[in-house]
C-alpha positions in Angstrom: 0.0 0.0 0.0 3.0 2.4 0.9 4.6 1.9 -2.7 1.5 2.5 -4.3 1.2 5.6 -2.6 4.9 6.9 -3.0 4.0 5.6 -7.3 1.3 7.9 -7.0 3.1 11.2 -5.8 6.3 10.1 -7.8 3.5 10.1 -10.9 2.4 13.0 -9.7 5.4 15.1 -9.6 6.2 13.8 -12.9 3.0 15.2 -14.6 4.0 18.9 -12.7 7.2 18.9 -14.1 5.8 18.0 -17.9 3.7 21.0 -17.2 6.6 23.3 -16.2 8.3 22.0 -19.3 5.2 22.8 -21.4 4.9 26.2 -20.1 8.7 27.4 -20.7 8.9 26.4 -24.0 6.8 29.9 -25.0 9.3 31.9 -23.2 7.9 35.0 -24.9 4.8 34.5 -23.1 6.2 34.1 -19.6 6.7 37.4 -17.0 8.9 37.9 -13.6 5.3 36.1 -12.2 5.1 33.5 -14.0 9.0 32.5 -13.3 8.0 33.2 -9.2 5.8 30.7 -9.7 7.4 28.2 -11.3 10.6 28.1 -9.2 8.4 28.5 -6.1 6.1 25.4 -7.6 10.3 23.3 -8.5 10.9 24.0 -5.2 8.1 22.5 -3.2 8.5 19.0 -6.1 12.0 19.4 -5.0 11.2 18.9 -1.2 9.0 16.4 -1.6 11.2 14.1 -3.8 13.9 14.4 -1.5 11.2 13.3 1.3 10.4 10.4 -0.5 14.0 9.4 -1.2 14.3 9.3 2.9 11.4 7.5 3.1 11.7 4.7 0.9 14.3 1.8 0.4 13.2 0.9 -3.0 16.5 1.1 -5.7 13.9 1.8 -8.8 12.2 4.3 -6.9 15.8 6.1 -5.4 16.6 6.2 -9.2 13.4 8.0 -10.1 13.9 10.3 -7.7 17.7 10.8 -9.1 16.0 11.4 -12.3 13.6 13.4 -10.8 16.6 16.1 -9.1 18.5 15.8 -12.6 15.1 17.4 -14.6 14.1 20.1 -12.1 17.9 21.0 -11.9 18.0 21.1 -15.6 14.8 23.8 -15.4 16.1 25.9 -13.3 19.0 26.1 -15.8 16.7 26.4 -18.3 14.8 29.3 -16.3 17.9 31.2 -15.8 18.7 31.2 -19.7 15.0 32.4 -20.1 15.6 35.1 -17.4 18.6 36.2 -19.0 16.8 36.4 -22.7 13.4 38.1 -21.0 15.7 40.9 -19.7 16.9 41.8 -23.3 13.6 41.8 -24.8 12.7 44.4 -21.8 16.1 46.2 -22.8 14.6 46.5 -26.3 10.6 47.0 -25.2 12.3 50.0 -22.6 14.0 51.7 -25.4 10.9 51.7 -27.5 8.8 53.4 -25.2 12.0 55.8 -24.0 11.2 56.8 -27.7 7.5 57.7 -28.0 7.6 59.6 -24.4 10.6 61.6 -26.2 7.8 61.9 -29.2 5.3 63.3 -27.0 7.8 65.5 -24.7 8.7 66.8 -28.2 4.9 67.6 -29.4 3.7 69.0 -25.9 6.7 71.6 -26.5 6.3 72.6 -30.1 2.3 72.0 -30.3 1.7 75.4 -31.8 4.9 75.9 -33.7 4.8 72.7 -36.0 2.2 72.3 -39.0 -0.7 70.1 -38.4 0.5 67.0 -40.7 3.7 66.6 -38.9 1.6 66.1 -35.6 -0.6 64.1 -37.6 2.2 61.7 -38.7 3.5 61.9 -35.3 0.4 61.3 -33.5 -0.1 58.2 -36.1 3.0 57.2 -35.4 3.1 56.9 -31.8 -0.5 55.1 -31.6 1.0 52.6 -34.3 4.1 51.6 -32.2 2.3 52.0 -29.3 -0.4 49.3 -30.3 2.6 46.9 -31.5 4.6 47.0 -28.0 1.2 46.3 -26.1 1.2 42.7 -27.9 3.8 42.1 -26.7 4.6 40.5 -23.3 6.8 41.9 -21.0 9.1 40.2 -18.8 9.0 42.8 -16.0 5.3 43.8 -16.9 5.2 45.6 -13.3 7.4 47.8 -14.5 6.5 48.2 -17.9 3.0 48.2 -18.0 2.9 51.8 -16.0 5.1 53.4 -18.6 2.6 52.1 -21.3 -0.3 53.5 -19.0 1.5 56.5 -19.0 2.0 57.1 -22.7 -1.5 56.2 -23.6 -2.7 59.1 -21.6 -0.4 61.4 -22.7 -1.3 60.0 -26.3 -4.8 60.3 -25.6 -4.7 64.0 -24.4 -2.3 64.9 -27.3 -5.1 63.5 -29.8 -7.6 65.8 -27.6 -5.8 68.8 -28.0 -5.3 68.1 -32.3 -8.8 67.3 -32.5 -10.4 70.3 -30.2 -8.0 73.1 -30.1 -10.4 74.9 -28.0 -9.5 72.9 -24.8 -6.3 75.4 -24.4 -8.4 78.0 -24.0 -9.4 75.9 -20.5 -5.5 76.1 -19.4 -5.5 78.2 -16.6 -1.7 78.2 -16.9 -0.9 80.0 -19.9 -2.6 83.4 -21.7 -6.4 81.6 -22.4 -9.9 82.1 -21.6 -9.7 80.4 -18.3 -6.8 82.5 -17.2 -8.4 85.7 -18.5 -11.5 84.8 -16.3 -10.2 83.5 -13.0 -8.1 87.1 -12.9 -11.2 89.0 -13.2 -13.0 86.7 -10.3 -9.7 86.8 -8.5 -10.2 91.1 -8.8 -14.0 90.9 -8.2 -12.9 88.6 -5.0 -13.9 91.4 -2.4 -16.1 93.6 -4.3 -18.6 91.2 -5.5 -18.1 87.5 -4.3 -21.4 86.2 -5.4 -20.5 87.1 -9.2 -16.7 85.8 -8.8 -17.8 82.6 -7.6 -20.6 82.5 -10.9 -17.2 83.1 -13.2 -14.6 80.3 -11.2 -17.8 77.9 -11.2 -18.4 78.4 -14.9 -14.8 77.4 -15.8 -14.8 74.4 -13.5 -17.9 73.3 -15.4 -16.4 73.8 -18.7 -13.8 71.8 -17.4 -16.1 68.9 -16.6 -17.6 68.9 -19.9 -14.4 68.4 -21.2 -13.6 65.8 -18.8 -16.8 64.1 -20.1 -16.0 64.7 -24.0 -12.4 63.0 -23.0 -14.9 59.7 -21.3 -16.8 59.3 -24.6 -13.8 59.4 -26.6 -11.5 57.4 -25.1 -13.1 55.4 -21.8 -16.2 53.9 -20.6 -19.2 55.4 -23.1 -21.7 53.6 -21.4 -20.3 55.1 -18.0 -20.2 58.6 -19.7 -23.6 58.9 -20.8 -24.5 57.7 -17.6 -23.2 61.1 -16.0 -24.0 62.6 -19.6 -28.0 62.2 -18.6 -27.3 63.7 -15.2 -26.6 67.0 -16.6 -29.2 69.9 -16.0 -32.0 69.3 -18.8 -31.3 73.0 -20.4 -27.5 72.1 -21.3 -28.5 68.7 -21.4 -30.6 70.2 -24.8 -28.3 72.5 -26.1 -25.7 69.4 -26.3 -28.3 67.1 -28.0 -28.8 69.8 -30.4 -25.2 70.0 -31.3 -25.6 66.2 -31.9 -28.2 66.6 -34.1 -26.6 69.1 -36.3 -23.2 66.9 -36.4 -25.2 64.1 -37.6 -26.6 65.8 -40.5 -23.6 67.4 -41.4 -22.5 64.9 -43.9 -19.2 66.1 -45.1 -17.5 66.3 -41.2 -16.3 63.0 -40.1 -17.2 62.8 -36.7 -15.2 60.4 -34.6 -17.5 60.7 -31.5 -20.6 62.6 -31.9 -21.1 63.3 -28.1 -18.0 64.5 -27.6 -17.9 66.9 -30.3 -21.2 67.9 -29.5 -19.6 68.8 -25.7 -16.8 70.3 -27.4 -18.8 72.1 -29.9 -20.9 73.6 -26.7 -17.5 74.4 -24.8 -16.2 76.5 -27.7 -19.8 78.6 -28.1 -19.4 78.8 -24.5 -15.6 80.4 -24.8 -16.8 82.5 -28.0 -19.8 83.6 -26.5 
């Protein structure tokens, strides 16, 4: 009964070593996790044959068990090599990226001092490269994956800014509508609150139609017109309006017709 039993967990740790073996041979697939795991998993079949070599008396079983310590030796081998590889492909991955954030550092400083169809072709570019590397597994994703986040966003808000030009008027930190507003509520402050506190609440809201026009286009649509049909019914209107005219305007190609409708509002609202 005690042989069949050791059989069973010598058969046993077999089968998890197959599946180790299985696994590696994609190493492109496999990240720092997925290595954690597997030399955790080697470790505890490692233990356990060496328990059963204690245990038992049996030569043909002591010489499974020999086999056994000569294949999860050769895996860890093998996982070091695949370690080693991984790393390079991050090397690689790492100066890709390094690449496209230089891209965008570059655009966000010359914006308004390059011609549209190089920031076209750049913007293009970017998303293309972008939209290779994220099919691609990385070893280190922990690290990685954040710096992908990261340019997405900035991508994202670049896009925003080529599509709408309007939303710098909203940045309060350079010579724009918003900035030309908040100094007359900063100045009316003392004299008249009530009205200074109408003109910093009127930018804020622009700002959160903006923020919504940036949810349709890019994030959760469902979530955004959840909030989208929370809006007071009046502006609620005016934007549905916009919609309406967008549709029927045939020659425009509209990427997202809610956001350009809240965009179109925004810019009435600036021009006004």
């Amino acid at each position: 009964m005690g042989n069949k039993k050791t059989i069973f967990k010598i058969e046993d740790i077999y089968s998890k070593i197959n599946y180790i073996k299985k696994n590696l041979y994609n190493a492109k697939n496999l990240n720092v996790s997925d290595v954690l795991n597997y030399t955790d998993n080697l470790d505890q079949l490692s233990l356990t044959s060496i328990k059963i070599n204690d245990q038992s008396k049996n030569v043909f079983m002591k010489n499974s068990i020999k086999n056994i310590e000569e294949d999860i030796h050769k895996i860890f081998g093998t996982i070091e090599e695949i370690e080693s590889s991984r790393q390079i492909d991050d090397d690689e991955i790492l100066n890709r990226l390094h690449r496209l954030l230089y891209l965008e550092d570059y655009l966000e400083l010359r914006f308004f001092s390059i011609n549209s169809s190089e920031i076209e072709t750049i913007l293009a570019f970017i998303e293309d490269e972008l939209s290779d590397i994220s099919k691609e597994k990385a070893f280190n994703n922990f690290l990685i994956d954040p710096i992908i986040d990261e340019i997405k966003s900035k991508l994202q808000n670049l896009k925003f800014r080529f599509d709408f030009p309007i939303v710098e008027e909203l940045n309060e930190k350079k010579p724009s509508y918003a900035h030309r507003i908040l100094i007359e509520a900063c100045d009316l402050k003392s004299k008249d609150p009530e009205k200074s506190n109408i003109l910093i609440k009127k930018i804020d809201d622009l700002s959160d139609l903006v923020w919504l026009a940036k949810m349709f286009m890019y994030k959760d649509f469902d979530k955004a017109l959840h909030i989208f049909d929370k809006l007071d019914e009046r502006l609620k209107d005016k934007i549905k309006k916009n919609i309406w005219k967008i549709s029927g305007e045939q020659n425009r190609i509209i990427k997202n017709k809610y956001s350009s409708a809240l965009m179109e509002y925004v810019a009435e609202e600036i021009n006004a």
